[in-house]
C-alpha positions as CSV (number, residue, x, y, z in Angstrom):
1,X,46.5,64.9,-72.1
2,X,43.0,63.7,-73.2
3,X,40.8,65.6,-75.5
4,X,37.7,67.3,-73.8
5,X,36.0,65.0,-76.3
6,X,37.2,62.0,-74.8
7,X,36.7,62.7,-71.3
8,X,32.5,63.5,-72.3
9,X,32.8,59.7,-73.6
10,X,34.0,58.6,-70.8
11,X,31.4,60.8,-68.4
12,X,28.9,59.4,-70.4
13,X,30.3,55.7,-70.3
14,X,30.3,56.0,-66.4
15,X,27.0,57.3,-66.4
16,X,25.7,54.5,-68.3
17,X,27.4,52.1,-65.5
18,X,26.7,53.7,-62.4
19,X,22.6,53.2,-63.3
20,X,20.8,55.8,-60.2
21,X,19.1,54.2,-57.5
22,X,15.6,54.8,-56.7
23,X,15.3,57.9,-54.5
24,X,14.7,55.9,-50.7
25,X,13.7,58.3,-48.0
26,X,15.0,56.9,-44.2
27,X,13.3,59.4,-42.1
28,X,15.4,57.8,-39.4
29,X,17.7,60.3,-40.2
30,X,17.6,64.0,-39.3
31,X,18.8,66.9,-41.4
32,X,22.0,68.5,-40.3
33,X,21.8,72.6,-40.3
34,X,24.2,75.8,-39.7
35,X,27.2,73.4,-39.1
36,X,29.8,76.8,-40.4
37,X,30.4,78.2,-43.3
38,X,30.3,74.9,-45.3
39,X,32.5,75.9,-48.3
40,X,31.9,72.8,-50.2
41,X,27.8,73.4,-50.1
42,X,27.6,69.6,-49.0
43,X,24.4,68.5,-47.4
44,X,24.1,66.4,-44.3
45,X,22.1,63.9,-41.9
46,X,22.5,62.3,-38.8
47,X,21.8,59.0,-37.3
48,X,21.1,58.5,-33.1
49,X,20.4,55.7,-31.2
50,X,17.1,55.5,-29.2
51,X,19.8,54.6,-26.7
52,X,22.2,56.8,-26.2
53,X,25.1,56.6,-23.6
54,X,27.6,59.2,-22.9
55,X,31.0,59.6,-24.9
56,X,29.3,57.7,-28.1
57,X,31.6,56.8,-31.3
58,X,31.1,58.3,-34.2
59,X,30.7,57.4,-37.6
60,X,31.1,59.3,-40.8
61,X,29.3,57.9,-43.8
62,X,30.3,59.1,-47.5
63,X,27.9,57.6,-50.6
64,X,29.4,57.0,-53.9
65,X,28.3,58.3,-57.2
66,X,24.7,58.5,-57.9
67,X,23.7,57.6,-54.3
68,X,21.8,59.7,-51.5
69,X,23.1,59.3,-48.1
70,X,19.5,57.7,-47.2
71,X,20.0,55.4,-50.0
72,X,23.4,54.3,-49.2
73,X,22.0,54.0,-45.5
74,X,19.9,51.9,-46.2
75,X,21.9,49.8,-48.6
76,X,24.6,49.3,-46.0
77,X,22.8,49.1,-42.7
78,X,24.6,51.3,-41.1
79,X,21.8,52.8,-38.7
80,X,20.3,49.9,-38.1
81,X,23.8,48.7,-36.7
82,X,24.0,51.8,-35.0
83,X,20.7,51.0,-33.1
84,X,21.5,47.8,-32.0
85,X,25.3,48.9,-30.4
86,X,24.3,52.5,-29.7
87,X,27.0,54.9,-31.7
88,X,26.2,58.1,-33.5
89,X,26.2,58.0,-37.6
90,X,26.9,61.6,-39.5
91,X,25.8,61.2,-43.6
92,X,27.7,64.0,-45.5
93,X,25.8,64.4,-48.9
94,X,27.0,65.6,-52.3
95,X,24.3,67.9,-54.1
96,X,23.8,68.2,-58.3
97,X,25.0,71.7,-58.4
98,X,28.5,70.8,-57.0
99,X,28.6,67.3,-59.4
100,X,25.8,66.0,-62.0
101,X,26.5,62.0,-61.0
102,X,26.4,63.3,-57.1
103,X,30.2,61.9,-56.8
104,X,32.1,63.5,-54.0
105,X,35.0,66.1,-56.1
106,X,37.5,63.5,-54.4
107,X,39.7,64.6,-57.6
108,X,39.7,68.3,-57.1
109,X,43.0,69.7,-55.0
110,X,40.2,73.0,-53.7
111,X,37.9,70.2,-52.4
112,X,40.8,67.8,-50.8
113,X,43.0,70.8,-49.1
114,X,43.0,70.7,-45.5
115,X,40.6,73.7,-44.1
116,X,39.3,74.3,-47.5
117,X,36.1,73.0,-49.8
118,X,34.2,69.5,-49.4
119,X,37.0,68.2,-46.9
120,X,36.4,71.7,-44.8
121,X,32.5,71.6,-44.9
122,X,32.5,67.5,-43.9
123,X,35.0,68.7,-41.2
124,X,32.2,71.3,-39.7
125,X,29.6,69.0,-39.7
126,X,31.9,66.4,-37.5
127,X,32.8,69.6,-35.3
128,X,29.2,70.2,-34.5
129,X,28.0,66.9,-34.1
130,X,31.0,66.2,-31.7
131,X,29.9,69.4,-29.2
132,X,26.3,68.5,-29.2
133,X,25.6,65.0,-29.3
134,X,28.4,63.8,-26.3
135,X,30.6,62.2,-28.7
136,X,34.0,61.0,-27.5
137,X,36.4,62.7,-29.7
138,X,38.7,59.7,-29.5
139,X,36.1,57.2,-31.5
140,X,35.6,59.0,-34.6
141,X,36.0,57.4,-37.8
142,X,34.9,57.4,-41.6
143,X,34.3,55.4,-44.7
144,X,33.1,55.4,-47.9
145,X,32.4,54.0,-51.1
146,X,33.7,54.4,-54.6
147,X,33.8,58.5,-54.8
148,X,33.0,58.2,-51.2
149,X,36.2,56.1,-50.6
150,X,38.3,58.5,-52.3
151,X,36.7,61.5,-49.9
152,X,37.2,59.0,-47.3
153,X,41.3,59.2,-48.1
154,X,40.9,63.1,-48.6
155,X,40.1,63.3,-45.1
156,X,42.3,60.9,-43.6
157,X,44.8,62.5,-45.2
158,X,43.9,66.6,-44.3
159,X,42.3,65.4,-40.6
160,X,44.1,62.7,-39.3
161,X,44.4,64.3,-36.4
162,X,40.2,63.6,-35.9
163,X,40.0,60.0,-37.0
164,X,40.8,57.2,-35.0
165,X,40.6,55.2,-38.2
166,X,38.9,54.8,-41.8
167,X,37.6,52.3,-43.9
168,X,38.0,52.7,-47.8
169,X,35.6,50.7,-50.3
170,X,36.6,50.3,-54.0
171,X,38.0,53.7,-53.7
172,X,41.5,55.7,-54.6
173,X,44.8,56.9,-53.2
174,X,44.7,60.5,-51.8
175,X,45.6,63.2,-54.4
176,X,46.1,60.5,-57.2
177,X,44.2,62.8,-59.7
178,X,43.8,66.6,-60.2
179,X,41.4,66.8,-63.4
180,X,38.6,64.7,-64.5
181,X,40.9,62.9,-67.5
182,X,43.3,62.0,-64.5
183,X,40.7,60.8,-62.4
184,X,39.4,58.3,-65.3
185,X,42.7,56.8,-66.0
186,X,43.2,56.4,-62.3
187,X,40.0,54.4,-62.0
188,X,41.4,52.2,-64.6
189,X,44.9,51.5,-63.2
190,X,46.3,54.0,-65.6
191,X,49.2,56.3,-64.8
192,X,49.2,58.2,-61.8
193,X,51.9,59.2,-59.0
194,X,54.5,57.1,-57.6
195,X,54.3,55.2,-54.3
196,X,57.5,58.1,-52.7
197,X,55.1,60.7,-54.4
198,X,51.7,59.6,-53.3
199,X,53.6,59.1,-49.4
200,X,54.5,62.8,-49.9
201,X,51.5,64.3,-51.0
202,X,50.0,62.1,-47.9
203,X,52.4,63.6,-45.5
204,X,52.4,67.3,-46.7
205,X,48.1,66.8,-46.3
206,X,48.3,67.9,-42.9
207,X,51.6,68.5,-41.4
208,X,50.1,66.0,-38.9
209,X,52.8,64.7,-36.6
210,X,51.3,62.7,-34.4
211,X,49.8,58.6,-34.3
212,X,48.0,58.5,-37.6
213,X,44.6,56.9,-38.5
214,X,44.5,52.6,-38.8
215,X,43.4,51.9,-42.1
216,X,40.8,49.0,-44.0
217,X,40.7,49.1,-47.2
218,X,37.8,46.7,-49.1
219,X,38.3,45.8,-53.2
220,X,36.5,43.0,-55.3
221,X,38.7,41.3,-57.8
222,X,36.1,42.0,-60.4
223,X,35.9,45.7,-60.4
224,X,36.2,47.0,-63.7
225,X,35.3,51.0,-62.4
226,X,37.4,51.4,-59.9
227,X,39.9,48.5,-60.6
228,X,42.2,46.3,-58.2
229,X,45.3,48.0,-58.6
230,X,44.4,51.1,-56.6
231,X,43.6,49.6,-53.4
232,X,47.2,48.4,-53.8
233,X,48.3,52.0,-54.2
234,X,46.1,52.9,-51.1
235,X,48.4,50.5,-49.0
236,X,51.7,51.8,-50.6
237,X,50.4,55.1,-50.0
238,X,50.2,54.5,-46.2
239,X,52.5,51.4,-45.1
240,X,55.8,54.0,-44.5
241,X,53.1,56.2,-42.5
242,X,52.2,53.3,-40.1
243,X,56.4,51.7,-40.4
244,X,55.1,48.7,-42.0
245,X,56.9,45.8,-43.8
246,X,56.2,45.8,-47.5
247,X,54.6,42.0,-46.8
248,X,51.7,41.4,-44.8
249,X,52.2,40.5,-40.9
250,X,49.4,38.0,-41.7
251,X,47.0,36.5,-44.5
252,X,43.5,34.8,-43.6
253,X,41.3,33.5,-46.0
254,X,37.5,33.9,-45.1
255,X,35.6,31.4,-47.3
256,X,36.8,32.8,-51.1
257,X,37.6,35.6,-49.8
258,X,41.1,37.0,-48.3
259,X,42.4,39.8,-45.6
260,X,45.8,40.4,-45.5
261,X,46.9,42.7,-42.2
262,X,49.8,45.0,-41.8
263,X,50.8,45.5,-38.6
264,X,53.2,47.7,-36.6
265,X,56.2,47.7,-34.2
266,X,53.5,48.0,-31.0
267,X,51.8,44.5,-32.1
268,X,48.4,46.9,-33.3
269,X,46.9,46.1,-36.9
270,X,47.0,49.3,-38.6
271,X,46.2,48.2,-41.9
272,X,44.0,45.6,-43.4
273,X,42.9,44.9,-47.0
274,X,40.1,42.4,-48.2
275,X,40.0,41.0,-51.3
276,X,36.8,40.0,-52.2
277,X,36.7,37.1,-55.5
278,X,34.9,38.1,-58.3
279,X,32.6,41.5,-56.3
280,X,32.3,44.0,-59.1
281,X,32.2,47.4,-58.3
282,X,30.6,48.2,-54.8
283,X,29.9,47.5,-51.3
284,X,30.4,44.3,-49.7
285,X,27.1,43.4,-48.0
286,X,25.9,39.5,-46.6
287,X,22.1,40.5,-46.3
288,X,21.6,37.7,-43.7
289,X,23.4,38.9,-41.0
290,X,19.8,41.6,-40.9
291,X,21.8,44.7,-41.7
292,X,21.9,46.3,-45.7
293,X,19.7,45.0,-48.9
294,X,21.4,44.5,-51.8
295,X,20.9,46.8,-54.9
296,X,22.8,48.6,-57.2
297,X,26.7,48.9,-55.7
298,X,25.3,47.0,-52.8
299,X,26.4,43.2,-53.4
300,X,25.6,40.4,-51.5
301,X,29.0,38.4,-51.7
302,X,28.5,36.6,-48.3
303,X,31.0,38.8,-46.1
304,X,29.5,41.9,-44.6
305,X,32.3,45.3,-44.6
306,X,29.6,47.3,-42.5
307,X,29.8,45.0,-39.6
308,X,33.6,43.6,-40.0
309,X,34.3,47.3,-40.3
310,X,32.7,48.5,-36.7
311,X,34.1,44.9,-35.4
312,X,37.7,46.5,-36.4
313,X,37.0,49.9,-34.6
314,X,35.4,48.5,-31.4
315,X,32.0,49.8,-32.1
316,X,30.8,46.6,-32.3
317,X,32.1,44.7,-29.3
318,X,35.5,42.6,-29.2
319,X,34.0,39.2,-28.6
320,X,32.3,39.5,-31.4
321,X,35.1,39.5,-33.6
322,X,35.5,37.0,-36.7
323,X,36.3,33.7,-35.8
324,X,36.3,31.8,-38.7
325,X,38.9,33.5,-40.5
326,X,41.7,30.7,-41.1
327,X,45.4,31.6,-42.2
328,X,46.4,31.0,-45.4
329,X,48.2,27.5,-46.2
330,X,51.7,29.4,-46.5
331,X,51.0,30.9,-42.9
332,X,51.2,29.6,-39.6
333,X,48.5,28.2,-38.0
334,X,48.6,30.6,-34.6
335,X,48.4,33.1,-37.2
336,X,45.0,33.7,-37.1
337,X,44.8,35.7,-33.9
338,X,42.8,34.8,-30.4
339,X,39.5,33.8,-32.7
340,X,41.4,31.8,-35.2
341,X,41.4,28.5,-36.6
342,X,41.3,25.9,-33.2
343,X,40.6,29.0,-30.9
344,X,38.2,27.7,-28.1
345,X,36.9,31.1,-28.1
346,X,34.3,30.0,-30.7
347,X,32.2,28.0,-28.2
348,X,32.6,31.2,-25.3
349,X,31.7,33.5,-28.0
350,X,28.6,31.6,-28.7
351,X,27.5,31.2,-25.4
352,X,27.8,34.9,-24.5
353,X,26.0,35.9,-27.9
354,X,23.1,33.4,-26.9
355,X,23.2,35.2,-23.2
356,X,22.9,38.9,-25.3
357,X,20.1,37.5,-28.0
358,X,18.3,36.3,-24.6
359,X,18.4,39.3,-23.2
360,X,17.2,41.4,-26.3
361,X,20.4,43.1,-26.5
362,X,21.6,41.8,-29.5
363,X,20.2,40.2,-33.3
């Protein structure tokens, strides 16, 4: 076990590296109030559309350490996506009484068991939002970066009943640490549960017995805070969940960058992990698609997770999907999918895209 001694060097190590952003005020997003007896004493905001249809999706938003939701907002372009293909966004947000660095207590077993702490207030919020905003229960997902992606896990794992799928950014296996010393060596690739152990604690979350939450997990090959290793542990965590083959179904590279996809007996990818070359620690952003700004933890690598992330969920539409995501060399070359490699869905996609940037209904 570490000394108390060593785990203030490493809290103070970490808060050298994670440097604060500059407080950013969105007033695009609107204070969330009296969502239940919010045991965690989280904060939140929400995001609407100007144009709002009935049975919207839903979105849950978690920051990583040192970030406000409106900062990671902005950072990640989430509302502005929102706007333009008209779902709901919900921003849980940490406060400094509950953690200095603002981290979600992903690491804490009070604030990642089901019906109790941060996972239980987070939970309220969706509740309420649900009832009064006409979301369709069916489209609710969640994501998160760093701290963010670990509370993502937490409530995969204790709600998967809620979630129609999740998206996990640099972050860590559910339950992979109980103590602050645990947490750091898990960061760091050290120690930590086995794969049959991490599937149990997973399983026992919940109780949950029926079709469990797809899963994407994002990871830059250059992350030295929350390192490679545990996205790895992430997909060992969950592949017996989904009945999954140890090997990927599938590997595409996109540019320098890979995805490799898991998928099940029904022909569905339930679970997908980029690997982004040499991205230190953060989100995944390419600026010029018009949604995020880069920053600190925001990285423009030239593959944006906020919009391949709603392409994966449906909340940006289907024909929009990736199409120029080729199979690796050791793959065949149908492997790709309907938009891969010598699809002529390319050239329809592009004409219907034109007909949608015509008609102002799309960037």
């Amino acid at each position: 076990m570490r000394s108390m001694s060593d785990t203030l060097a490493r809290l103070a190590a970490l808060r050298g590296t994670l440097r604060a952003q500059p407080t950013q005020d969105n007033p695009d997003l609107v204070t969330l109030d009296a969502f239940g007896s919010n045991p965690g004493a989280l904060g939140g905001y929400t995001y609407l559309p100007s144009k709002r249809g009935k049975d919207m999706a839903l979105v849950v938003v978690l920051h990583g350490c040192t970030q406000t939701a409106a900062g990671y907002d902005i950072g990640s372009g989430w509302s502005r996506l929102a706007e333009d293909y008209g779902f709901a966004l919900l921003f849980p947000e940490q406060r400094r009484a509950n953690n200095p660095n603002f981290c979600f207590n992903w690491f804490n077993p009070e604030d990642i068991s089901r019906d109790h702490g941060e996972v239980f207030s987070i939970r309220q919020m969706i509740v309420k939002v649900v009832a009064e905003h006409g979301i369709d229960g069916r489209r609710v997902f969640v994501t998160g970066l760093s701290a963010g992606g670990a509370m993502a896990a937490a409530m995969l794992a204790t709600y998967p009943e809620v979630f129609a799928g999740g998206a996990i950014i640099a972050g860590l296996p559910y339950a992979s640490a109980a103590t602050i010393p645990e947490a750091f060596d898990r960061m760091r690739g050290h120690g930590g549960p086995t794969a049959k152990e991490l599937e149990r604690r997973l399983k026992s979350a919940s109780g949950h017995k029926g079709p469990w939450p797809t899963l994407s997990l994002w990871q830059g090959t250059a992350d030295r805070t929350v390192v490679p290793s545990n996205a790895n542990a992430i997909v060992e965590q969950w592949k017996n969940i989904h009945g999954v083959d140890a090997s990927p179904g599938r590997v595409e590279d996109i540019g320098r960058h890979q995805r490799k996809v898991w998928t099940d007996a029904h022909g569905v990818d339930v679970i997908e992990l980029y690997t982004i070359a040499g991205m230190d620690h953060g989100t995944p952003l390419d600026v010029g698609t018009g949604y995020g700004t880069s920053g600190p933890f925001m990285l423009d690598v030239g593959i944006s997770s906020t919009v391949e992330i709603a392409r994966s969920w449906g909340v940006v539409p289907s024909f929009e999907k990736r199409h120029d995501a080729k199979p690796s060399a050791a793959q065949p070359e149908n492997a790709a999918g309907p938009f891969g490699a010598g699809s002529d869905r390319g050239g329809i996609q592009k004409v219907i895209e034109d007909a949608l940037r015509s008609a102002g209904l799309m960037r």
